[in-house]
C-alpha positions, 0 to 999 in steps of 0.5 A, a space after each residue: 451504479 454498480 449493484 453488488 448481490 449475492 445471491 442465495 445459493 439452496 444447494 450449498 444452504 442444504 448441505 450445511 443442513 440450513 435449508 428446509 426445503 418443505 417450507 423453501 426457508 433458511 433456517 434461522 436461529 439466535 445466538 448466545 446474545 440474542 442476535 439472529 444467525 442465519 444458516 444460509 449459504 450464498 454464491 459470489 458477489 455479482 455487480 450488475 448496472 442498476 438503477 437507485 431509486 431516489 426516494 429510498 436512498 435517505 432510508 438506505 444511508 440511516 440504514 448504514 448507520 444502524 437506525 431502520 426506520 423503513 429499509 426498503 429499497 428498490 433497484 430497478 436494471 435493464 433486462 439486457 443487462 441481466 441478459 448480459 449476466 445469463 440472469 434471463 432463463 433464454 426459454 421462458 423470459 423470467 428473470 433469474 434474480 431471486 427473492 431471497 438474494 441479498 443486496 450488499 453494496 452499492 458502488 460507482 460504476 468504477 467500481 468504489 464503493 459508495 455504500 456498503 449494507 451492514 449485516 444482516 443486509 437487505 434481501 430481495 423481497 419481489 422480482 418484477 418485470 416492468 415497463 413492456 414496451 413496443 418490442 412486446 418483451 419487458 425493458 425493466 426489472 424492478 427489485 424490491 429489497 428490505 431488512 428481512 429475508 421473506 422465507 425464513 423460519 426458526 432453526 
């Protein structure tokens, strides 16, 4: 599938004065309702081949409608993929998807969307290389996303 994320764009986030870099957290904040709104700017969406794992997707489709018993979701794509976006810093090997990158669509790979994330979204919560095999560099990258950003703190 096609995995659509935005990720977390600092700079454009601290000049709008909703980054507090001493924390590393966007700010967040409650509205007139009581609803939270976030301060964060993010970048355009980019589609990456992914991999749903099956036990999370009944979790994700309650999420898409309104109920979040346990959104956790893990996607799991291929480093050349990643490769093939400049998300591989070409020195050190680390992957450059971030926690704090948001997660929010899931389409078919031509493109239809097969389910959109509804506000507040998921939000990358661990990036972690995986399956190192007889090349001796990593195969997979294994992203966990859930309802809440990790770093955020109060506006």
């Amino acid at each position: 599938m096609l995995i659509g994320i935005c990720q977390l764009d600092t700079a454009a986030t601290k000049a709008t004065g909703g980054y507090d870099s001493d924390f590393g957290a966007v700010n967040v904040s409650l509205n007139p309702r009581g609803r939270r709104v976030s301060a964060r700017v993010n970048k355009p969406e980019i589609r990456l081949l992914g991999q749903v794992e099956d036990q999370s997707m009944a979790a994700l489709q309650m999420f898409g409608a309104g109920n979040s018993p346990e959104a956790k979701l893990a996607i799991t794509f291929s480093f050349k993929e990643l490769e093939e976006h400049r998300l591989v810093d070409p020195e050190t090997r680390v992957p450059l998807l971030n926690v704090n990158d948001q997660l929010v669509a899931i389409y078919s790979r031509e493109g239809k969307l097969i389910l959109g994330i509804r506000p507040p979204g998921l939000f990358c919560v661990e990036v972690r290389p995986a399956s190192i095999g007889l090349s001796s560099q990593a195969g997979i990258v294994v992203c966990r996303y859930n309802d809440r950003a990790l770093s955020e703190s109060p506006g």
